[in-house]
C-alpha positions as CSV (number, residue, x, y, z in Angstrom):
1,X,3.7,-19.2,15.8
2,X,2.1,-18.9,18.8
3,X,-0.1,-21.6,20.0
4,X,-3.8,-21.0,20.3
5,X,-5.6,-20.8,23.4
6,X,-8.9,-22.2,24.5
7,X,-11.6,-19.3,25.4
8,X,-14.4,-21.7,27.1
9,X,-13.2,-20.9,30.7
10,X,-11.9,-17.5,30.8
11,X,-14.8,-15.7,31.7
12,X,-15.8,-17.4,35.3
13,X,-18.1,-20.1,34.3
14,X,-19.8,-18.5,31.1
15,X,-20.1,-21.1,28.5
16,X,-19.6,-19.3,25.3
17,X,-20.9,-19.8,21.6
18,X,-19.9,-18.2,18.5
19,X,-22.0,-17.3,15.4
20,X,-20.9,-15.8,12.0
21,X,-20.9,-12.1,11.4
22,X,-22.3,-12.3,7.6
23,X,-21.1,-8.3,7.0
24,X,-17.9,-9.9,7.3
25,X,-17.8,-13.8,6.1
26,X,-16.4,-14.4,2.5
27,X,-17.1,-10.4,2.1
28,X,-15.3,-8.1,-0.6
29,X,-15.3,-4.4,0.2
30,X,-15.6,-3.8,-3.5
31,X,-18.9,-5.3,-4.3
32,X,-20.8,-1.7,-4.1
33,X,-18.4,-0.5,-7.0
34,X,-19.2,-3.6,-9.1
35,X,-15.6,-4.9,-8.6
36,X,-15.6,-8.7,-7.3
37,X,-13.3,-10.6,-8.8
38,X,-15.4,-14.1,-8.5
39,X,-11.9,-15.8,-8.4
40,X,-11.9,-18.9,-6.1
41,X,-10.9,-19.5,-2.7
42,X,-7.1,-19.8,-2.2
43,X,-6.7,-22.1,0.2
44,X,-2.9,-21.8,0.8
45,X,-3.4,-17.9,0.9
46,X,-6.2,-18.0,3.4
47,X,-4.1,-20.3,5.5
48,X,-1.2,-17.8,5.3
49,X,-3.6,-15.0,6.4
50,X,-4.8,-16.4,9.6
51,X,-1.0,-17.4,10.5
52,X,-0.8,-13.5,10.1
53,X,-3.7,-12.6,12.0
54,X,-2.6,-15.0,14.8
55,X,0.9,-13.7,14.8
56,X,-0.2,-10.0,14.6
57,X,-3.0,-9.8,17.2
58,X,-1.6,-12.5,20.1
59,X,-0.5,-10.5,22.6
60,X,0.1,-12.9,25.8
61,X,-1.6,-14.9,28.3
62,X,-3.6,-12.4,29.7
63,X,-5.0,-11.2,26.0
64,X,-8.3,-11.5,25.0
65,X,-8.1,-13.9,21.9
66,X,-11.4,-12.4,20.7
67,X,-10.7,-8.5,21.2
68,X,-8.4,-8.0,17.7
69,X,-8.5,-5.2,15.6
70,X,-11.0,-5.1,12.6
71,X,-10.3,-5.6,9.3
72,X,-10.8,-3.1,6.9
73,X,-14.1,-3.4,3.9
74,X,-11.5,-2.7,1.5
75,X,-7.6,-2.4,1.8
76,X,-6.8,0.9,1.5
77,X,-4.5,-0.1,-1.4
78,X,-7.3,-1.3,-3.8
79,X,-9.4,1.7,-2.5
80,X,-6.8,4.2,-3.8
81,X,-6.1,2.8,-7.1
82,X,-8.0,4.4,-9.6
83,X,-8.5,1.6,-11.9
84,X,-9.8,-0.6,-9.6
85,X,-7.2,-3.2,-8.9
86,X,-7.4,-5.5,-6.5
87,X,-3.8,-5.0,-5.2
88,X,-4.7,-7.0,-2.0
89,X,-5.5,-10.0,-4.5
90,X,-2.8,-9.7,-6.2
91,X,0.0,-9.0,-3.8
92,X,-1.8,-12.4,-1.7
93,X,-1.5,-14.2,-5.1
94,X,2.4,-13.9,-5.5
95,X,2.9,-14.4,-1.5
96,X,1.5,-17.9,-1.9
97,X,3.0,-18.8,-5.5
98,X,0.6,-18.1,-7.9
99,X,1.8,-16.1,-10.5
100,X,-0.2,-17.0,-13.2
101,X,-3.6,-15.9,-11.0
102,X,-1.8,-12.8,-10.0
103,X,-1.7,-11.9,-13.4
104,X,-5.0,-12.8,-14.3
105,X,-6.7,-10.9,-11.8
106,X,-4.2,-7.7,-12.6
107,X,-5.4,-7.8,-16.1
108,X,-9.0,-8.2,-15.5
109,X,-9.0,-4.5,-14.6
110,X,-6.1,-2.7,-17.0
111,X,-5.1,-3.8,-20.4
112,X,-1.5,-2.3,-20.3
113,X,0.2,-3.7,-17.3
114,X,3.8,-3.7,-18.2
115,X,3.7,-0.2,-19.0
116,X,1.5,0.7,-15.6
117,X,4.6,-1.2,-13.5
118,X,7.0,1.3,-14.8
119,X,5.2,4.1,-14.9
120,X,2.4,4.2,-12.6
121,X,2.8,6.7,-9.6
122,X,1.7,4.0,-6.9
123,X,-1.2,5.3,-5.3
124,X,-1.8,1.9,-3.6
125,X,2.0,2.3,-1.9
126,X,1.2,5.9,-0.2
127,X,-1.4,4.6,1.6
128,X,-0.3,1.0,2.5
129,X,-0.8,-0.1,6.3
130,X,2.0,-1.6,6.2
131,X,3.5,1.7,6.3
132,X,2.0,2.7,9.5
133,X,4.7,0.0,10.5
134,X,7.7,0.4,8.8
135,X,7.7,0.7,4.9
136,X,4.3,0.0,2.4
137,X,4.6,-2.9,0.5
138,X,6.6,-3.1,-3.0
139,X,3.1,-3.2,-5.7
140,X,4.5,-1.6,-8.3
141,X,7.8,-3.7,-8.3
142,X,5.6,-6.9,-7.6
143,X,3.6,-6.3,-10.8
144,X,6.7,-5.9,-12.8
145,X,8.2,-9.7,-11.6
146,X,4.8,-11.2,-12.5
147,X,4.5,-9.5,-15.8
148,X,8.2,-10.3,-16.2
149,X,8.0,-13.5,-16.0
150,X,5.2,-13.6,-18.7
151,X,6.4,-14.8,-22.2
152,X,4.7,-14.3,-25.7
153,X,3.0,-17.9,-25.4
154,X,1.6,-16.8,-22.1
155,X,0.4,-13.8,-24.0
156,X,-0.8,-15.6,-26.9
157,X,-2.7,-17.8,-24.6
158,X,-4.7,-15.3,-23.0
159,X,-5.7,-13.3,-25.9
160,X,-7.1,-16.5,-28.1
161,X,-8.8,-17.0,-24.7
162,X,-10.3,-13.8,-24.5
163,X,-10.8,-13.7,-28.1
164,X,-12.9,-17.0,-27.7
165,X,-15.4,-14.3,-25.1
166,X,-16.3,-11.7,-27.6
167,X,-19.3,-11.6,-29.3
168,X,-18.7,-9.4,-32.5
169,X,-21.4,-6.6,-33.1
170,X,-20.1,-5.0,-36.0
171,X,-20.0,-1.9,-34.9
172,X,-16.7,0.7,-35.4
173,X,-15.6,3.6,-32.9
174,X,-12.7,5.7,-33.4
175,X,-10.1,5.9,-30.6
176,X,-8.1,9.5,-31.6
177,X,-4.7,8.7,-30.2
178,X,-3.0,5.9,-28.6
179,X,-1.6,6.9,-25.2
180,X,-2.8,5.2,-21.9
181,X,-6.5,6.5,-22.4
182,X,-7.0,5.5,-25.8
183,X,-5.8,2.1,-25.5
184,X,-7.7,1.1,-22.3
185,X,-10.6,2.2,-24.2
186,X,-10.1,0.8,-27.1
187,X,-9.2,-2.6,-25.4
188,X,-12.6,-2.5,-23.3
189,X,-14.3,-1.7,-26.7
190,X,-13.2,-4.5,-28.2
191,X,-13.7,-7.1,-25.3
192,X,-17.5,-5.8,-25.8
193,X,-17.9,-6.5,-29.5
194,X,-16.9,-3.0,-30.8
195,X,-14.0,-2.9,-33.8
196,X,-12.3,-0.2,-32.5
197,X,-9.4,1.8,-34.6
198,X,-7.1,4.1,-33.1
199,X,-5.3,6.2,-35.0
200,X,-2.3,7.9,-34.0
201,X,-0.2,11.2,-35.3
202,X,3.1,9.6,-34.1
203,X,4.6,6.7,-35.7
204,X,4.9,4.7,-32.9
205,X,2.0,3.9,-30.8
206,X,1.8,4.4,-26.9
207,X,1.3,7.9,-26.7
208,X,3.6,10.3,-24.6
209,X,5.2,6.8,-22.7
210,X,5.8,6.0,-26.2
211,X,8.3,8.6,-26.9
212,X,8.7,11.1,-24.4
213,X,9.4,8.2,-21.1
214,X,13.4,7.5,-21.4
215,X,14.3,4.1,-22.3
216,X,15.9,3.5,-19.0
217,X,12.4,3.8,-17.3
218,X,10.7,2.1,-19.7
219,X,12.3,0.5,-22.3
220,X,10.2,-0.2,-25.6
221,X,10.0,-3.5,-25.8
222,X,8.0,-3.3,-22.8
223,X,5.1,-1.1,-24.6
224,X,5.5,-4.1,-27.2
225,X,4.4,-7.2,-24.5
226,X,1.1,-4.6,-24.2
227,X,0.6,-4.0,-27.5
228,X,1.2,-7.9,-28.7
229,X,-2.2,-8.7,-27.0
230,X,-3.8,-5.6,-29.0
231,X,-2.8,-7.2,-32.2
232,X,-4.1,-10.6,-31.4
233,X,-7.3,-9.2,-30.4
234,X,-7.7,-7.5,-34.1
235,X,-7.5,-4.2,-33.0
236,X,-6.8,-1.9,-35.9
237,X,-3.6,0.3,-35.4
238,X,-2.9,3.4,-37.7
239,X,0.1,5.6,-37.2
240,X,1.3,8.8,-38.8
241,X,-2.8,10.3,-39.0
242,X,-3.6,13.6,-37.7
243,X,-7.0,13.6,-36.8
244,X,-7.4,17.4,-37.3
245,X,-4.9,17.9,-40.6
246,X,-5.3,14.0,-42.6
247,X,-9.2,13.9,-41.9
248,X,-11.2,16.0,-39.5
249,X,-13.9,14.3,-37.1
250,X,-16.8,15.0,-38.9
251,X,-15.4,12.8,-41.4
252,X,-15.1,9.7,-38.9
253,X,-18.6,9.7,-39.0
254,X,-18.7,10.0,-42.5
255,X,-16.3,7.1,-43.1
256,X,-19.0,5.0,-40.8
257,X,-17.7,4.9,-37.4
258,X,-20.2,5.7,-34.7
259,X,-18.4,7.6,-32.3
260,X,-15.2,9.1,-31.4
261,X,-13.4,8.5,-28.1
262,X,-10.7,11.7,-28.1
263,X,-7.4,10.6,-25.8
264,X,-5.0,13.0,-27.5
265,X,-3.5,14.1,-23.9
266,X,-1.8,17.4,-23.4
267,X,1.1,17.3,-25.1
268,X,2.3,20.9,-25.6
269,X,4.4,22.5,-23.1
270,X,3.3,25.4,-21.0
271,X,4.8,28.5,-21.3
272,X,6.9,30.5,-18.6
273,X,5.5,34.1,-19.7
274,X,8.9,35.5,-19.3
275,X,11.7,37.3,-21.6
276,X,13.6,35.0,-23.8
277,X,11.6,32.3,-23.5
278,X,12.5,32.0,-27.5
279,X,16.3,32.2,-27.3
280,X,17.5,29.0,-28.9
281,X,18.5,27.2,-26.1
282,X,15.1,26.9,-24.3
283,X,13.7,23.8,-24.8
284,X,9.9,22.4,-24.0
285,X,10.8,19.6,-22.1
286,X,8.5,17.0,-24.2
287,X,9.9,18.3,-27.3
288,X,13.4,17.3,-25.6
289,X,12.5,14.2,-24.6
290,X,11.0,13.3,-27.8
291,X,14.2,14.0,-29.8
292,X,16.2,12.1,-27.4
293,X,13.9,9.0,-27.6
294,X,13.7,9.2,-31.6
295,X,17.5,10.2,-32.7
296,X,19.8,8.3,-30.8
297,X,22.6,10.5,-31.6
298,X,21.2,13.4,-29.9
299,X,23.7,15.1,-28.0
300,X,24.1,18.1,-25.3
301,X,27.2,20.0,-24.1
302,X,27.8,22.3,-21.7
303,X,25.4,23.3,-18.9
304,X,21.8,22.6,-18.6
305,X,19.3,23.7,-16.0
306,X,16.2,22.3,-15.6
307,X,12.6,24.5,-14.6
308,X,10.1,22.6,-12.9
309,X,9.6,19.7,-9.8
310,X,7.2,17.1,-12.0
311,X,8.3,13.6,-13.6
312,X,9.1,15.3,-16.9
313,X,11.4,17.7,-14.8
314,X,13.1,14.4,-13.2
315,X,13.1,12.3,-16.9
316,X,14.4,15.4,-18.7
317,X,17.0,15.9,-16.3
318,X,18.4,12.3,-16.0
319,X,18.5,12.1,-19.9
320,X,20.4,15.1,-20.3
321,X,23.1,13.1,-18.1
322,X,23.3,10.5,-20.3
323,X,23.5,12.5,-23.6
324,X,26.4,14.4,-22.7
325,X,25.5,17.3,-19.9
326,X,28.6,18.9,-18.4
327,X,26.0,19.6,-15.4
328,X,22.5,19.3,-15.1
329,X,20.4,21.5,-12.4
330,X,16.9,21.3,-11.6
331,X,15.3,24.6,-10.3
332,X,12.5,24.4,-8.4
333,X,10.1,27.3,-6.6
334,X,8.9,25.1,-3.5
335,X,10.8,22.5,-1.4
336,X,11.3,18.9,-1.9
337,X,8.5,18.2,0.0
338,X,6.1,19.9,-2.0
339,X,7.9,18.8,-5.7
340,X,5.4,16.1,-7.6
341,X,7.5,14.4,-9.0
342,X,7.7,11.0,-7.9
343,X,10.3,11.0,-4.5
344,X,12.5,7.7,-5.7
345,X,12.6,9.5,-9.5
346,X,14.1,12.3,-7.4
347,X,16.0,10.4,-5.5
348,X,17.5,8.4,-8.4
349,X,18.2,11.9,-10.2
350,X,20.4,13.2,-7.0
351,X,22.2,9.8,-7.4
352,X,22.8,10.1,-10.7
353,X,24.8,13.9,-9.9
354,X,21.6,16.0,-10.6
355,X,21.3,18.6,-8.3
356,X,18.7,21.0,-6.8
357,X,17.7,24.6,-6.6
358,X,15.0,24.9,-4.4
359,X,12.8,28.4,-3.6
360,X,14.0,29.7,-6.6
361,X,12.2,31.1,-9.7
362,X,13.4,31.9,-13.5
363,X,12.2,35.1,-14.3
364,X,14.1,35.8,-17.0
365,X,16.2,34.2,-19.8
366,X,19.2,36.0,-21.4
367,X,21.5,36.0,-24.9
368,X,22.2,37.1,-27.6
369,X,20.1,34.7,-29.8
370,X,21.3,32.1,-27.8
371,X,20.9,31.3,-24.0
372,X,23.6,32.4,-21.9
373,X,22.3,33.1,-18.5
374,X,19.1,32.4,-16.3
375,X,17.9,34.7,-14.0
376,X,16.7,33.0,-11.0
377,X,14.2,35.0,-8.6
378,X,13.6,33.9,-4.9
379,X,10.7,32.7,-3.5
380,X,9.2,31.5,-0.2
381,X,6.1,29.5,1.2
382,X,3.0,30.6,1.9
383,X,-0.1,29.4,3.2
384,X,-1.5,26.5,1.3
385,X,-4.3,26.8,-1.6
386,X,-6.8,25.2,-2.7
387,X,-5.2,21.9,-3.6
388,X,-3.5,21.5,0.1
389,X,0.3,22.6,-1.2
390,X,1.5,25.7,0.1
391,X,1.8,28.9,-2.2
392,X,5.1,30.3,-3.8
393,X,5.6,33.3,-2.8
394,X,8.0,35.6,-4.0
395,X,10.6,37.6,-2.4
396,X,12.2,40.6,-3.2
397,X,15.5,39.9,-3.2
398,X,18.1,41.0,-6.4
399,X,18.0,37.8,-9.4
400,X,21.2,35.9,-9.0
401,X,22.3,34.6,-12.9
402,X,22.8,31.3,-13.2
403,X,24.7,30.6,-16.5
404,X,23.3,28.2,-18.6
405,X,23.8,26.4,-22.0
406,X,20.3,25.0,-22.1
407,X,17.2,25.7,-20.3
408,X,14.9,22.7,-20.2
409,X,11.3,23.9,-19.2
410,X,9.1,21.4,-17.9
411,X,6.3,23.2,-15.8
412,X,3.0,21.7,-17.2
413,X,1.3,20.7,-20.4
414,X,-1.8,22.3,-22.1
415,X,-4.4,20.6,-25.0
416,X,-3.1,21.1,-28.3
417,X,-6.7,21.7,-30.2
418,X,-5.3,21.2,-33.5
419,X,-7.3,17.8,-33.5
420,X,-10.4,19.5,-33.6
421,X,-10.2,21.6,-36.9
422,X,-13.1,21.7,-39.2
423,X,-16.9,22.2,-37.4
424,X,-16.5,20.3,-34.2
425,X,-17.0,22.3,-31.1
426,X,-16.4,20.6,-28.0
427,X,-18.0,23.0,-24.4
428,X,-14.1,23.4,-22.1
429,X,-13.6,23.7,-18.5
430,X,-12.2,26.9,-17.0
431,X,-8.8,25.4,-17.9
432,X,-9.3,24.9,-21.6
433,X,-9.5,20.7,-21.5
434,X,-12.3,19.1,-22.8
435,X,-15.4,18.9,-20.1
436,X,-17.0,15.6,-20.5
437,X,-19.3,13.8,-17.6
438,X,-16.8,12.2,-15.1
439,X,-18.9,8.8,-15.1
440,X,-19.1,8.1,-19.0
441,X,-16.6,10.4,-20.9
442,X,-19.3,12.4,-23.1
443,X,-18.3,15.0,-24.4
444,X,-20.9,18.1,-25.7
445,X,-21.0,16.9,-28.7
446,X,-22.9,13.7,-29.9
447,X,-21.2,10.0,-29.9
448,X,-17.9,12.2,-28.7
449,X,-16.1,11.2,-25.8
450,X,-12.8,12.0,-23.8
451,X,-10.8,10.9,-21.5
452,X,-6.7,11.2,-20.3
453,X,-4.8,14.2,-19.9
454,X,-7.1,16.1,-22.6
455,X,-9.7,16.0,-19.8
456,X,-8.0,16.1,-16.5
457,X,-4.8,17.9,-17.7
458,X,-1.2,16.1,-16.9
459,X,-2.0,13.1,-14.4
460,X,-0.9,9.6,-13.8
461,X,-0.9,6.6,-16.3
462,X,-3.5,4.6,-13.9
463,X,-5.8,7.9,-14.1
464,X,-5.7,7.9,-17.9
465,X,-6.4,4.3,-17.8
466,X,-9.1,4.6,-15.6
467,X,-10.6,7.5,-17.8
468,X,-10.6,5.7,-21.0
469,X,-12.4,2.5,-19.6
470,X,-14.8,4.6,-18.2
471,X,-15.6,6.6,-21.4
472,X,-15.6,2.8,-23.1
473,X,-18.4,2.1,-21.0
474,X,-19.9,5.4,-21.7
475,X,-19.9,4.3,-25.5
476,X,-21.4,1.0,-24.4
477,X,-24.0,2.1,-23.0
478,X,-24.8,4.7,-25.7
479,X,-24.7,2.4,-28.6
480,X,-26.0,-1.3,-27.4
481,X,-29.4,-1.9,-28.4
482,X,-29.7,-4.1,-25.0
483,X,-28.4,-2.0,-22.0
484,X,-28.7,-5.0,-19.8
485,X,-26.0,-6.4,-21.4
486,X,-23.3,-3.4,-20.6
487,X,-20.8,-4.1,-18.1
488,X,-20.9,-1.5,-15.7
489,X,-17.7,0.5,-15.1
490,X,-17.7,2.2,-11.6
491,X,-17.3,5.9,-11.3
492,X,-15.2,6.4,-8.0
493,X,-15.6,9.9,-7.2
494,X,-12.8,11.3,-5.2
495,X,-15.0,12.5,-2.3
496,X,-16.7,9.0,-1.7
497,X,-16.5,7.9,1.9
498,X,-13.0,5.9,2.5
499,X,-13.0,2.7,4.5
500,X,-14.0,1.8,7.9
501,X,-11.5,2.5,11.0
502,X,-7.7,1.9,9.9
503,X,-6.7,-1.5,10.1
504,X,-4.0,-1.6,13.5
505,X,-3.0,-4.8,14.3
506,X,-0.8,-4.9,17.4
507,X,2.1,-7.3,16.8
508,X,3.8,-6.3,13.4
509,X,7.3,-7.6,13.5
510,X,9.3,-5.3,11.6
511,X,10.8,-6.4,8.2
512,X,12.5,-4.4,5.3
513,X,11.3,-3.9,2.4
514,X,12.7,-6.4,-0.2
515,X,15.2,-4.3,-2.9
516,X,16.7,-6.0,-5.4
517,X,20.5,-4.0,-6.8
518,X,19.3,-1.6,-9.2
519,X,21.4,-1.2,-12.5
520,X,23.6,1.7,-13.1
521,X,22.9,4.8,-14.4
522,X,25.6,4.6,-16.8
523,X,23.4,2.5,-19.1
524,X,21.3,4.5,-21.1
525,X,19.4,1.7,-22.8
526,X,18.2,-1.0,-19.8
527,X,16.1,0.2,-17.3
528,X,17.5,1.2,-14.1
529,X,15.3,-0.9,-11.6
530,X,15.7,-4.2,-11.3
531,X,13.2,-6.9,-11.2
532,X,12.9,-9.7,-8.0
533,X,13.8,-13.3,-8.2
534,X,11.3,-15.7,-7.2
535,X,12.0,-15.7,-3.5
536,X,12.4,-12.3,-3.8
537,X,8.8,-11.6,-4.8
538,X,7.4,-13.7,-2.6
539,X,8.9,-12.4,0.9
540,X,8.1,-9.1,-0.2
541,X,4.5,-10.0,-0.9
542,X,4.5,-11.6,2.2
543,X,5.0,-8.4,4.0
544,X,1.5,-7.4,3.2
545,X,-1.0,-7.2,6.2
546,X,-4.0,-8.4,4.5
547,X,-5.9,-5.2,5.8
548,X,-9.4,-5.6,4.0
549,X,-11.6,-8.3,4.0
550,X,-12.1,-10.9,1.3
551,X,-14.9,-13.0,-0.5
552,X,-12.1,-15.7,-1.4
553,X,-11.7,-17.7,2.0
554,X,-13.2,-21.0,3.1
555,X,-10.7,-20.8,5.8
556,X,-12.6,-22.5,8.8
557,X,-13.9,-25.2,6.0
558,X,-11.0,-26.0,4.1
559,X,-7.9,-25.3,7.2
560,X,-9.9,-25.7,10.4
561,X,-11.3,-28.4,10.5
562,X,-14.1,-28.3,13.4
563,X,-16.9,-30.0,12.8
564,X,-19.5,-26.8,14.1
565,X,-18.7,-25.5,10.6
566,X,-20.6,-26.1,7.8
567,X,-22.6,-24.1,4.2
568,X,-26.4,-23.6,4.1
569,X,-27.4,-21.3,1.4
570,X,-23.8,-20.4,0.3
571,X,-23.1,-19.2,3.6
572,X,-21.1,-20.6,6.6
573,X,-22.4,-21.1,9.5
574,X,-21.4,-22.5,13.2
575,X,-23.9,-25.4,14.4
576,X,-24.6,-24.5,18.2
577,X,-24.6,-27.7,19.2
578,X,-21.5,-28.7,17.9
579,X,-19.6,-25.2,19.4
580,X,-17.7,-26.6,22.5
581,X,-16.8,-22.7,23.0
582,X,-13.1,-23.1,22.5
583,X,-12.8,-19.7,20.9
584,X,-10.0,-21.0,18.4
585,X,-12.0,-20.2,15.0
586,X,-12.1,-16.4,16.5
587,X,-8.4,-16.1,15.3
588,X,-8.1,-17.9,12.2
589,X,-10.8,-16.6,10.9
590,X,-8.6,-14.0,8.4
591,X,-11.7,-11.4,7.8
592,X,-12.8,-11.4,12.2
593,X,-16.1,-12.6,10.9
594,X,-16.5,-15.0,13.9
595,X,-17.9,-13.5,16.8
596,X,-19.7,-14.4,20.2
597,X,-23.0,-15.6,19.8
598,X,-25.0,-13.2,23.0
599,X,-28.1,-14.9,22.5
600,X,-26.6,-19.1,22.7
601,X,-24.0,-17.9,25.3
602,X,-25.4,-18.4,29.0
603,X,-24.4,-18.6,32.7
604,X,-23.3,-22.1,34.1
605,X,-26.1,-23.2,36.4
606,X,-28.3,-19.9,35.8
């Protein structure tokens, strides 16, 4: 590390005095969305950041120690996830050690964190700065080793804990289904006093990651760690009801609950609109999955194409591999750069023999009673829509047939409405999913909410999450009798205004991202992504650029050491009579909130 220079002399014969810039000093970007984490300072982390900031900004003798780039109000990484994590925390947490905190401050936003580390679509990742340098950091795969490492006493622990919090108010909601958006919501229900009950049609609970995600994404056991804390918090499960055939929603009401929270997703596949669609053969692609992940003698032969670019495309056509596929081919209208699903998911797919069939389109499916042959149609791009991806065009060229054993359709997912048989009208979007108010969950119907893919259509898990804590709150808010009591949950609108100017620090040393040897595809049971070692997690976490600022540092109090320093009113501040002007705080300070002082700054012998 370099070492740092004094500042007092290098302009002429100013003598120089800093200050503190408050909008910056112990500061958390999050703090308008209600999302401080209070957690206290870390004073091997804070160290570790102005090591950083030093090595990152020092460029040479003739540098200006004071002139670095600015930090960021709020990492881009915590910005993007629509939960509200603090990744920046967390990632910090692990770099120095502490993976009990790490945890703790990942569960303080999301109740279901070992599922959300296999299956979450890493918003954070896309937008990492890190990136900008050589390759973003590793969240999702850092949240796995810290949840990894977490055993059933840990889990235990936390939930007689948090049990020990909750004040019971007696009163019961119904949570309809018991995928991602139901169980956030019934989790934040139930940290507020509610008894929640979520009943499920399924037999297993968890929704479509319960039994439409392969095993070797996400094995079960790994729903169970989430779902262990759900039992010890008393949180009623009941599987095998139909809300909509067993008893109707009017009925909830009826049986004393006082409102409904609806997170029955989207769980019926969309429909081509083209001949043979019903030749035996063709298969919904959640209907696939789900026989594969209840009958573990489920076999294919033969050949198998696959229709569509999404996740379910990539998880239908990888478990076709393993249950017996002479071939598996995924067609696909646009290019690789426009396909959804999740690149390494694609990638993974390609590795595992998948191949692809881009700018092509099935536009008809042939047999006699059972599929022989696709017709593929060719297509080109256009100019982009409304949503930024270019349009599929078609070309007329002749259909090339494409012969086929099975057809495995995956090209989106509409609401089943069976749930809402009997009198219960709920007002729709132009789409046909339920329209609710984006901040609470309400739906048009009294004490009804919604949230999950039966609002938004197919989307991530950390979306549905984020929709059924809202609606949670929503149902807070509506039922308290004290509304001063309701912990706000933060609405973060897509179109609210990003961070300031995009952290650049000058001097990144390059240093590859941290991949532990995944497992082979060959096993059809484990997971195929490997989980770090200790030192493993940490040197990965230690990539991270710190970016945004942060309200836990006491930095110049606890590291530093100069005696200018001290607290008056919970804030630091510089004595000016103590400030020799050395100019060495300006780059250990790991948020820039140190700054030159114009007014106590003057000319020698003015």
């Amino acid at each position: 590390m370099p070492a740092l220079r004094p500042q007092g002399t290098r302009r002429g014969a100013q003598r120089l005095k800093y200050t503190i810039d408050e909008t910056k000093c112990r500061v958390c970007g999050r703090a308008a969305d209600g999302l401080v984490c209070g957690f206290p300072p870390l004073r091997e982390e804070t160290l570790r950041r102005s090591e950083r900031r030093i090595l990152f900004e020092d460029g040479g003798a003739d540098d200006d120690l004071g002139d670095c780039a600015e930090k960021m109000g709020e990492a881009p990484c915590s910005f993007d996830c629509p939960a509200g994590i603090c990744v920046q925390g967390y990632v910090s947490r692990l770099a120095a050690g502490r993976v009990k905190e790490a945890r703790e401050l990942i569960r303080s936003r999301v109740a279901l964190p070992n599922m959300l580390g296999r299956l979450c679509e890493r918003p954070c990742e896309k937008d990492c700065v890190r990136g900008d340098y050589d390759e973003p950091i590793a969240v999702n795969r850092l949240k796995c080793y810290a949840f990894d490492l977490e055993t059933d006493d840990d889990r235990a622990a936390y939930a007689r804990d948090l049990l020990a919090e909750i004040v019971p108010n007696g009163v019961r909601v119904a949570v309809v289904g018991s995928g991602p958006a139901g169980l956030a919501c019934a989790f934040d229900l139930r940290v507020c006093g509610y008894e929640p009950t979520i009943f499920e049609a399924e037999d297993v609970i968890g929704g479509i990651p319960g039994w439409a995600v392969p095993a070797f994404r996400m094995p079960r056991e790994v729903i169970e760690r989430d779902l262990q804390v759900f039992r010890l918090l008393g949180i009623s499960m009941r599987t095998g009801v139909h809300v909509g055939r067993d008893i109707l929603i009017p009925e909830l009401f009826e049986d004393g609950f006082a409102a409904v929270f609806l997170g029955v997703g989207a769980r019926t596949g969309a429909r081509l609109g083209i001949s043979g669609e019903n030749l035996d053969g063709v298969i919904d692609a959640l209907e696939f999955l789900r026989r594969a992940s209840i009958d573990g003698n489920f076999r294919l032969s033969g050949r198998v194409v696959v229709i569509g670019g999404g996740n379910s495309a990539m998880d239908a056509a990888r478990t076709a591999m393993r249950r017996g596929a002479a071939s598996v081919k995924v067609i696909y209208r646009r290019t690789f750069e426009e396909m959804p699903a999740d690149p390494e998911e694609a990638r993974a797919a390609w590795e595992e023999g998948v191949r692809f069939e881009l700018l092509r389109r099935p536009i008809a499916f042939g047999g006699d009673g059972r599929l022989h042959t696709v017709a593929l149609g060719e297509t080109k791009l256009g100019d982009p829509d409304e949503s930024g991806r270019r349009r599929c065009l078609p070309v007329e060229n002749p259909a090339r047939l494409e012969e086929a054993d099975y057809a495995i359709v995956a090209v989106g997912q509409t609401l089943d409405d069976s749930f809402l048989a009997g009198e219960t009208v709920l007002a729709r979007d132009r789409k046909g999913f339920i329209a609710v108010d984006p901040r609470t969950g309400a739906t048009s119907a009294p004490h009804v909410f919604a949230g999950g893919d039966a609002v938004s259509g197919p989307a991530s898990i950390v979306e549905a999450i984020a929709a059924g804590k809202r609606a949670a709150f929503g149902i807070d808010a509506t039922l308290t009798k004290n509304t001063k009591r309701v912990r706000r949950e933060p609405y973060r609108a897509p179109e609210r205004p990003r961070p300031r100017e995009r952290y650049a620090p000058r001097h990144v040393p390059p240093r590859e991202r941290v991949r532990p040897p995944d497992a082979g595809p060959e096993d059809s049971v484990m997971e195929d992504e490997a989980t770090y070692t200790d030192a493993q997690a940490r040197e990965e976490a230690g990539r991270c650029l710190s970016c945004g600022l942060c309200e836990t540092c006491r930095n110049c109090l606890d590291n530093f050491g100069c005696p200018a320093f001290y607290v008056e009113d919970g804030h630091v501040r510089i004595d000016a009579a103590l400030c020799d002007g050395c100019g060495a705080c300006v780059m250990v300070c790991p948020n820039g909130a140190i700054v030159l002082d114009a007014e106590e700054s003057a000319w020698l012998g003015a």
